[in-house]
C-alpha positions as CSV (number, residue, x, y, z in Angstrom):
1,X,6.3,-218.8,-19.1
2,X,5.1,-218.7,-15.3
3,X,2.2,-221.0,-15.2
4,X,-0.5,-221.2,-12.4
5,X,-4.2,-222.4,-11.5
6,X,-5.7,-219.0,-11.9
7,X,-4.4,-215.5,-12.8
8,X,-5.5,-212.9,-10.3
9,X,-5.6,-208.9,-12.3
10,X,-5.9,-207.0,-8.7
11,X,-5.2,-207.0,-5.9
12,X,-7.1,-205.3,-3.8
13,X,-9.1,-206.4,-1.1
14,X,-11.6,-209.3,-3.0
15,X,-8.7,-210.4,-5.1
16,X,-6.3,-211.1,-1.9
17,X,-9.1,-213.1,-0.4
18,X,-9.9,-214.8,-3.3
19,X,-5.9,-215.8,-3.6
20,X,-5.9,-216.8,0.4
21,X,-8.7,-219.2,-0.4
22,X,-7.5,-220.7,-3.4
23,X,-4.0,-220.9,-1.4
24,X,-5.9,-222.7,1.7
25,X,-7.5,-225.3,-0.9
26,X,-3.9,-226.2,-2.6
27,X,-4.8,-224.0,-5.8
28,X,-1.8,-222.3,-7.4
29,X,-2.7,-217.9,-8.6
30,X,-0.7,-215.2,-9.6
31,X,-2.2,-211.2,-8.5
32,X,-0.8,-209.3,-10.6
33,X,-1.5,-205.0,-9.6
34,X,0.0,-201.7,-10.8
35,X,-0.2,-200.6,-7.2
36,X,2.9,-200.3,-5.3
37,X,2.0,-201.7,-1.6
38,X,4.2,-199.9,0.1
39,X,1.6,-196.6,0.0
40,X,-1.0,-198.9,2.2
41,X,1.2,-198.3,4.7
42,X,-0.4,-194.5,5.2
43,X,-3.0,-194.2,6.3
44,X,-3.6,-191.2,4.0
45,X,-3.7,-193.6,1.1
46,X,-7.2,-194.7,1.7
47,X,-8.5,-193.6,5.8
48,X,-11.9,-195.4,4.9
49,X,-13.2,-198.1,7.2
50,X,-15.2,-201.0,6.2
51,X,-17.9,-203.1,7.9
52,X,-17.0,-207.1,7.6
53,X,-20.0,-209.4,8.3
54,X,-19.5,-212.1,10.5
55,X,-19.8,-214.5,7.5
56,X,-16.7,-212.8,5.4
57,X,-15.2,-212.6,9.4
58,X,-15.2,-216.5,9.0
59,X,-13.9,-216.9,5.6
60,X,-11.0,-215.0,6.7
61,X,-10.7,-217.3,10.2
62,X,-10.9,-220.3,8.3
63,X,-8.2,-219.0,5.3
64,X,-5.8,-217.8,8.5
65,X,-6.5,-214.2,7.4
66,X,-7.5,-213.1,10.7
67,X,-3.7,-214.2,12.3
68,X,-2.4,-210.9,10.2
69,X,-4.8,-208.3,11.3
70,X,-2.8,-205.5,13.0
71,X,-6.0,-205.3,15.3
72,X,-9.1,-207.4,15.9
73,X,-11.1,-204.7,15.0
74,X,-14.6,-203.7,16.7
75,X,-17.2,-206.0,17.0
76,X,-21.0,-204.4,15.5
77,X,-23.2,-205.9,18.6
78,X,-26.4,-203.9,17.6
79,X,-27.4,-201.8,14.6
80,X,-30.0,-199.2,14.7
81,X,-32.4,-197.8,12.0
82,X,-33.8,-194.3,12.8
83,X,-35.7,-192.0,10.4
84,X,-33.9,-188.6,11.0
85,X,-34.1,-187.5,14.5
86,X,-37.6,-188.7,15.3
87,X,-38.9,-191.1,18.1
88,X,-39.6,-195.1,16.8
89,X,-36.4,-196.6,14.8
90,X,-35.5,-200.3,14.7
91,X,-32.9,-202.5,16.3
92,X,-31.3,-205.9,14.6
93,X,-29.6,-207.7,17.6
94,X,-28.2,-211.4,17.5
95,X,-31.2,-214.1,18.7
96,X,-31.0,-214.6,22.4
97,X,-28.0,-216.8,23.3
98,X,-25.9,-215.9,20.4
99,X,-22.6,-214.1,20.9
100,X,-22.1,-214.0,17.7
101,X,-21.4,-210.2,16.7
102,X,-23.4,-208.7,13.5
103,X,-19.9,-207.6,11.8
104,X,-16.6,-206.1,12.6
105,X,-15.2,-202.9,11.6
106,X,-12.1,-202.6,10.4
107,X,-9.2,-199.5,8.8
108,X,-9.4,-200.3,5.4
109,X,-5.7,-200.2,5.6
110,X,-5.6,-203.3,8.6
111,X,-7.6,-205.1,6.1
112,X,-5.0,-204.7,3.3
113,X,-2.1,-205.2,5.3
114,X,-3.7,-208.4,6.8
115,X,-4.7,-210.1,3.2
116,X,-1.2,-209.1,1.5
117,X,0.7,-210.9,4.8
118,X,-1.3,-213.8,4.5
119,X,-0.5,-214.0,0.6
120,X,3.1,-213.3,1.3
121,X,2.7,-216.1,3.3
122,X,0.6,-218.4,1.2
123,X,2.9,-220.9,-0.3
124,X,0.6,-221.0,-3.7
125,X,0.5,-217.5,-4.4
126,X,3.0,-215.2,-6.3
127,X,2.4,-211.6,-6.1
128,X,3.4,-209.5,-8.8
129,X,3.3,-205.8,-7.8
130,X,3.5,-202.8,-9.4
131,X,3.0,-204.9,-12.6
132,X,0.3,-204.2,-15.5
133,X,-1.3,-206.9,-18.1
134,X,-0.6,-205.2,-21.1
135,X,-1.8,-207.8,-23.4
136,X,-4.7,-210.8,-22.7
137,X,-5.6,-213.6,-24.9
138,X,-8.1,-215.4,-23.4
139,X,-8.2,-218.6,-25.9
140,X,-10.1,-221.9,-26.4
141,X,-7.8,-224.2,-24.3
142,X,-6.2,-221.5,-21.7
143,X,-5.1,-217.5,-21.0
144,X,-1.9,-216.1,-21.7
145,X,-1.1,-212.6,-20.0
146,X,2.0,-210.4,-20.7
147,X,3.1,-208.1,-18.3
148,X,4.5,-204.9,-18.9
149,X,7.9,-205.9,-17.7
150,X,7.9,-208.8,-20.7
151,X,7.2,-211.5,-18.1
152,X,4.6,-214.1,-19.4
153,X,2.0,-215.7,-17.0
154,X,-0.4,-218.8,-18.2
155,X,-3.4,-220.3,-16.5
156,X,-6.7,-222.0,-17.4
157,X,-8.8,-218.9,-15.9
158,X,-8.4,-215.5,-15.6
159,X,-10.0,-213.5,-12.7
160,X,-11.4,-209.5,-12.8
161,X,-10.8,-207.8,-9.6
162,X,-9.9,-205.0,-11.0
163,X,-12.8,-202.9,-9.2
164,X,-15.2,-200.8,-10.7
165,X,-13.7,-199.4,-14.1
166,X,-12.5,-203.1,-14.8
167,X,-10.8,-202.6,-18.4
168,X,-11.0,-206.5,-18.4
169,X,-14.5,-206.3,-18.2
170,X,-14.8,-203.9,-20.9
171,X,-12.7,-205.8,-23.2
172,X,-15.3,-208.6,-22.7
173,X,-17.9,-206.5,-23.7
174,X,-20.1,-207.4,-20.7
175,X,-23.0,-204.6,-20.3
176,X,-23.6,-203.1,-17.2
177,X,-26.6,-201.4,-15.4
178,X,-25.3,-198.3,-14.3
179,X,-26.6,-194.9,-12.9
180,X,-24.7,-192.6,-10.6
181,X,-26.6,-191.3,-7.6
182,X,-27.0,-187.6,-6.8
183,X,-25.0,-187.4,-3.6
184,X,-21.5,-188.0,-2.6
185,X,-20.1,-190.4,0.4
186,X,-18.5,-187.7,3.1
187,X,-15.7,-190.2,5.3
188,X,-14.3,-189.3,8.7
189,X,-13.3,-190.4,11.7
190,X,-14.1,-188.7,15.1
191,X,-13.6,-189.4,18.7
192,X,-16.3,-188.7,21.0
193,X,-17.5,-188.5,24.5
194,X,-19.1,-191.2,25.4
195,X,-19.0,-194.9,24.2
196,X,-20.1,-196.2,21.1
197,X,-21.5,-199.2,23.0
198,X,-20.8,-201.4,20.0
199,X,-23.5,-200.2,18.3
200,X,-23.7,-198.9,14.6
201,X,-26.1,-196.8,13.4
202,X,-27.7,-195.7,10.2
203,X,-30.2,-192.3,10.5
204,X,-31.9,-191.6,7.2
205,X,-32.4,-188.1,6.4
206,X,-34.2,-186.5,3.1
207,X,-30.7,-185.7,1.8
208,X,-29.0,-188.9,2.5
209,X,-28.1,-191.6,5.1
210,X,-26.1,-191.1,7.6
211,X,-23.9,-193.7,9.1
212,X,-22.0,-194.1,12.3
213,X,-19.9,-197.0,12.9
214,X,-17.7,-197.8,16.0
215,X,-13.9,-198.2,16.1
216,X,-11.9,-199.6,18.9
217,X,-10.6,-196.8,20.7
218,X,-7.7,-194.8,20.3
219,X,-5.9,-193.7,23.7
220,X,-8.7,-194.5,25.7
221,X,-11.3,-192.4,23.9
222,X,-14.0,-193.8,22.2
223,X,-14.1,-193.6,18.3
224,X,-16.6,-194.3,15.3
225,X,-16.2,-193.6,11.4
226,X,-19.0,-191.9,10.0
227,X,-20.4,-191.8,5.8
228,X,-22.2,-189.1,5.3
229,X,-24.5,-189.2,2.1
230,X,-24.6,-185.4,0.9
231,X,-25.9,-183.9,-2.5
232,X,-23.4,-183.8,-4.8
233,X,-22.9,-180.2,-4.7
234,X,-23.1,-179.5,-1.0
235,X,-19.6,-182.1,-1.0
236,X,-17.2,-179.5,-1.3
237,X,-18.4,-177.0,1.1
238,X,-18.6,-179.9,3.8
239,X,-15.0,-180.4,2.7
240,X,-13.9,-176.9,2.6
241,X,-15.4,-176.8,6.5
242,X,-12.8,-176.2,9.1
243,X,-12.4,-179.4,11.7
244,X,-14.2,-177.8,14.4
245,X,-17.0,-176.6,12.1
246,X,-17.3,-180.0,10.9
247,X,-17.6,-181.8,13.7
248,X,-20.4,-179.5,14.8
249,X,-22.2,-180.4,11.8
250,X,-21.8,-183.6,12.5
251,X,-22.5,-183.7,15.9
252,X,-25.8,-182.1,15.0
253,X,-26.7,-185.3,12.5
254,X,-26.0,-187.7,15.3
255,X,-28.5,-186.0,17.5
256,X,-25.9,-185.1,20.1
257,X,-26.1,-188.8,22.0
258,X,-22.3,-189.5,21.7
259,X,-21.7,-186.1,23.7
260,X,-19.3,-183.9,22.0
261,X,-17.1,-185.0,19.0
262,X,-13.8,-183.8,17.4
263,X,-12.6,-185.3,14.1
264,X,-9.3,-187.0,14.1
265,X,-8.7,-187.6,10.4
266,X,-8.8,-185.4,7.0
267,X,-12.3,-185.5,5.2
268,X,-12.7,-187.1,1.7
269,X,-15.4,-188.3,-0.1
270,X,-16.1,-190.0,-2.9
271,X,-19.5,-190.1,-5.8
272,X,-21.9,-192.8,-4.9
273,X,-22.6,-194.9,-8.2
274,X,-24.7,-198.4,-9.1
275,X,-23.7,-200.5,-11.6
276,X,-24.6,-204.9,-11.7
277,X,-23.3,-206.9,-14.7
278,X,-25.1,-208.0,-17.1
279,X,-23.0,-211.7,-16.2
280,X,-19.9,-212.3,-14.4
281,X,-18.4,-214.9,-17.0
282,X,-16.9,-215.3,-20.5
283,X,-14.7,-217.3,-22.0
284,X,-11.8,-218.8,-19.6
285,X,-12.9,-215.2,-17.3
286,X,-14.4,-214.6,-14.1
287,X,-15.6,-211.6,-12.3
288,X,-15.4,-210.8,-8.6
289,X,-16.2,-208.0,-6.7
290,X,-16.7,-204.8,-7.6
291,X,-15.7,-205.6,-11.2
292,X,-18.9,-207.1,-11.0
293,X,-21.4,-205.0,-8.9
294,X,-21.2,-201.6,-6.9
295,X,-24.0,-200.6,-4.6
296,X,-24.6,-197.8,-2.4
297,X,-22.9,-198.0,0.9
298,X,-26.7,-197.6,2.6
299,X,-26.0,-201.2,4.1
300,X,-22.6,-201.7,4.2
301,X,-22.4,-204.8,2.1
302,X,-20.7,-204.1,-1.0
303,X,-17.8,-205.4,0.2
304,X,-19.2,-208.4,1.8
305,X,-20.8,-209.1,-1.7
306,X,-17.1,-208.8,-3.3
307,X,-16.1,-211.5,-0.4
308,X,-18.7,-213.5,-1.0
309,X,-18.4,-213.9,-4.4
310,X,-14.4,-214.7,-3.5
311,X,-16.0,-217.9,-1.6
312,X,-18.3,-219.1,-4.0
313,X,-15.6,-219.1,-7.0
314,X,-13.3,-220.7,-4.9
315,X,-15.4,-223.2,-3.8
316,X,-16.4,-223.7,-7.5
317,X,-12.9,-224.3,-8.6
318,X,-11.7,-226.4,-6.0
319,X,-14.4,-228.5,-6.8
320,X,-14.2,-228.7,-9.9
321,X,-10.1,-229.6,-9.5
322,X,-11.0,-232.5,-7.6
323,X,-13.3,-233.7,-10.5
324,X,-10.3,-233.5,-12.8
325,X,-11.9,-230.5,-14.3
326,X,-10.2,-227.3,-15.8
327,X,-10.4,-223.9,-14.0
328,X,-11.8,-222.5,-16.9
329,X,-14.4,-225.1,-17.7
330,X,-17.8,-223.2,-18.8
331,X,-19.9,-225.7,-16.4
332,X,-17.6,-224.4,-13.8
333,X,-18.2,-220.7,-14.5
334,X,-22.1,-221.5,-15.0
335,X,-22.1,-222.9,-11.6
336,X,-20.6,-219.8,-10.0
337,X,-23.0,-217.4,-12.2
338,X,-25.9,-219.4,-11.3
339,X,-24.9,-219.1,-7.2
340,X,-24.0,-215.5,-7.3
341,X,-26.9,-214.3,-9.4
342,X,-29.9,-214.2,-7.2
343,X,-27.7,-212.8,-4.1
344,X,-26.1,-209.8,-6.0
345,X,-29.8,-209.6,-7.7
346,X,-31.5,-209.2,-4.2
347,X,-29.1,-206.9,-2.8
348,X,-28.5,-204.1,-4.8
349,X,-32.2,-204.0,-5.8
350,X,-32.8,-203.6,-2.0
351,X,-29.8,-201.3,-1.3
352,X,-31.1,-198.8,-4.1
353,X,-35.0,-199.2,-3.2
354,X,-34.0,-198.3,0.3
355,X,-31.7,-195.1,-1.0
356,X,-34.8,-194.3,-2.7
357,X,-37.6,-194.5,0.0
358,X,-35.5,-192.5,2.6
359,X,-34.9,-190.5,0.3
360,X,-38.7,-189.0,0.1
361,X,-39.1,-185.8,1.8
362,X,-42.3,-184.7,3.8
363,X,-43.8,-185.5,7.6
364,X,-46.0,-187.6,6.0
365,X,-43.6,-189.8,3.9
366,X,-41.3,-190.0,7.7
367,X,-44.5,-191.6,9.6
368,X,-45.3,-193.9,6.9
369,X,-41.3,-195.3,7.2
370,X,-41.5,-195.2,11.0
371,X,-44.7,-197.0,10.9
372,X,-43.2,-199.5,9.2
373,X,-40.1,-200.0,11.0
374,X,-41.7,-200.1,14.3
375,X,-44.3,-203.0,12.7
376,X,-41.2,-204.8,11.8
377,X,-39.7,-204.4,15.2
378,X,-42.7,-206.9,16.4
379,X,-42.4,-209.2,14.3
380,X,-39.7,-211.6,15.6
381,X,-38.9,-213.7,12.5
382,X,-39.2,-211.0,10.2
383,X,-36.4,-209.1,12.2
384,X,-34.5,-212.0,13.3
385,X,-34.1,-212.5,9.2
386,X,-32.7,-209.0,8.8
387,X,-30.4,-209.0,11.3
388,X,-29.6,-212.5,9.6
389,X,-29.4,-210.7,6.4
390,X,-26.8,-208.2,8.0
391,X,-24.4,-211.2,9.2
392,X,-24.4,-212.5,5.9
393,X,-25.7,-215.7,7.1
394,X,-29.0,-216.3,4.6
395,X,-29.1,-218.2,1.2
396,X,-27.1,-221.2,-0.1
397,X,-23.7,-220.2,1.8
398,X,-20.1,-221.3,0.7
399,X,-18.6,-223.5,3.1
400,X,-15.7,-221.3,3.7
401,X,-18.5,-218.5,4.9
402,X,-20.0,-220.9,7.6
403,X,-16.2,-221.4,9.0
404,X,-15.8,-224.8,7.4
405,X,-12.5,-225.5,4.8
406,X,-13.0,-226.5,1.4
């Protein structure tokens, strides 16, 4: 019987970081994942970029993440907000004086790579690969998991990162809110004529939001990762659209202010879905990421959400440890359902209200929106606080998202 602090089901993205900052703290986890890392080395496996906030950027800084990232990724100095193609829009930039960028993009797959070397590393951690819980008894006084191979793992607490069809979940019998959207998320990649300039953008259009983000470059030539937001059934013809054909239609969304594009990676896409637990606790069980919540990409903070509920739990438990209390102890789990309620709350009811006003077709609907991004534009604080918002520096932070240790 392997025994350890927490047991990890997934290891994906939030449940790596999750295990680096338990690891950092001196608290013992097993991952435990059917996947077979080795296919993260392609970059066919999963081509999708990510945006990280400056506040996950620190978590990873402060768990020595960041020392395994093939690439430092590209700093988001600016994001814009425009309603289609019109005139007006809105800009979040840091406060004057602060260097601090608004995120970093990053290859989903420089991300993975970075989190699985730093838990190779971590001397706290066991990684069990390729590996599948085939039986769970989460009891009174601790969990007992058995693996498919027969190997038997024990801990006080049991963590879901097991993403967004999380059998453990189910097995709980924690509810969800769910609804799937009419549209599906378009990915690409594209090289274009003239710089990105560090800034990201997000152009609402009746049929969906359409988001640039910049790369670093590739050969000299400046790149950005787009998510297009299409109906549902127009996803396969944009699909079925030859490279060139593509990048024309694309070009065409942007407005034509990055010069001419050409695509330099296969198209895929995936349906855009919400869902937000009912709770994120049971018995001896804890859910992070999107085991817990999935939002629409509008924002880009779905996976800052899985990161931040990574810092909060760990925070909780380490805590708790140093109080002589168990991983699993229901004040514990209280603790982190109370911290991560109101944030997950707020941002996936903001996420989907803003999928749904852009979403309004008509001139007059447009000059409404533009009206109102161009009021908020003037108003210092107000956009100061959404740029905050963007960083993923508002409400009762972790310590390990504000760059401090545990």
């Amino acid at each position: 019987m392997e025994r350890s602090d927490v047991i990890i089901l997934g290891g994906g993205l939030v449940g790596l970081a999750l295990a680096a900052a338990l690891d950092s703290a001196g608290l013992t986890s097993v991952v435990v994942d059917p996947v077979d890392p080795s296919r993260w080395n392609d970059s066919k496996f999963d081509g999708r970029t990510s945006a990280v906030s400056s506040s996950s950027r620190r978590m990873f800084e402060t768990t020595a993440v960041s020392t395994h990232l093939p690439e430092p990724g590209c700093p988001i100095r600016a994001i814009r907000v425009a309603d289609g193609l019109e005139p007006g829009g809105l800009a979040f930039e840091p406060p004057e004086g602060d260097d601090e960028p608004l995120g970093w993009m990053h290859e989903n797959r420089h991300l993975r790579a970075a989190l699985k070397a730093r838990a190779e590393a971590g001397p706290n951690i066991t990684l069990r690969w390729s590996s599948k819980a085939v039986d769970v008894d989460r009891g009174e006084h601790g969990v007992k998991v058995r693996l498919d191979d027969g190997t038997e793992l024990s801990a006080p607490l049991l963590v879901a990162a097991e993403g967004r069809n999380s059998p453990t979940r189910e097995a709980a019998g924690i509810r969800l809110a769910r609804w799937r959207y009419d549209h599906s998320a378009i990915v690409a990649t594209f090289a274009h004529e003239r710089p990105h300039d560090h800034v990201a953008w997000e152009i609402f259009y009746p049929t969906g939001p359409f988001a640039l983000l910049p790369m670093t470059d590739l050969d000299g030539a400046p790149r950005s990762a787009i998510v297009w937001s299409v109906k549902a059934d127009d996803a396969a013809g944009y699909l079925a659209l030859t490279d060139a054909e593509f990048a024309a239609e694309a070009e065409a969304a942007m407005g034509g202010f990055l010069g001419r594009v050409r695509t330099l990676t296969a198209r895929s896409s995936y349906p855009l879905g919400f869902h937000h637990a009912e709770r994120i606790t049971d018995r001896r069980l804890a859910l992070v990421g999107d085991s817990a919540h999935a939002i629409h990409p509008i924002a880009g903070q779905g996976l800052n959400l899985g990161f931040r509920d990574a810092a909060a739990l760990a925070q909780v438990l380490v805590e708790g440890a140093r109080l002589g209390l168990d991983p699993g102890d229901r004040q514990l789990l209280d603790r982190y359902q109370r911290w991560r309620s109101l944030d997950t709350t707020m941002v996936a009811a903001a996420t989907d209200g803003l999928t749904r006003l852009y979403g309004v077709p008509g001139k007059l609907p447009s000059l409404v929106r533009r009206a109102g991004m161009a009021l908020t534009g003037r108003i210092g604080p107000l956009r100061d606080r959404l740029a905050a918002e963007a960083r993923g520096t508002t409400g009762d932070l972790p310590l390990l998202l504000r760059g401090l240790p545990i």
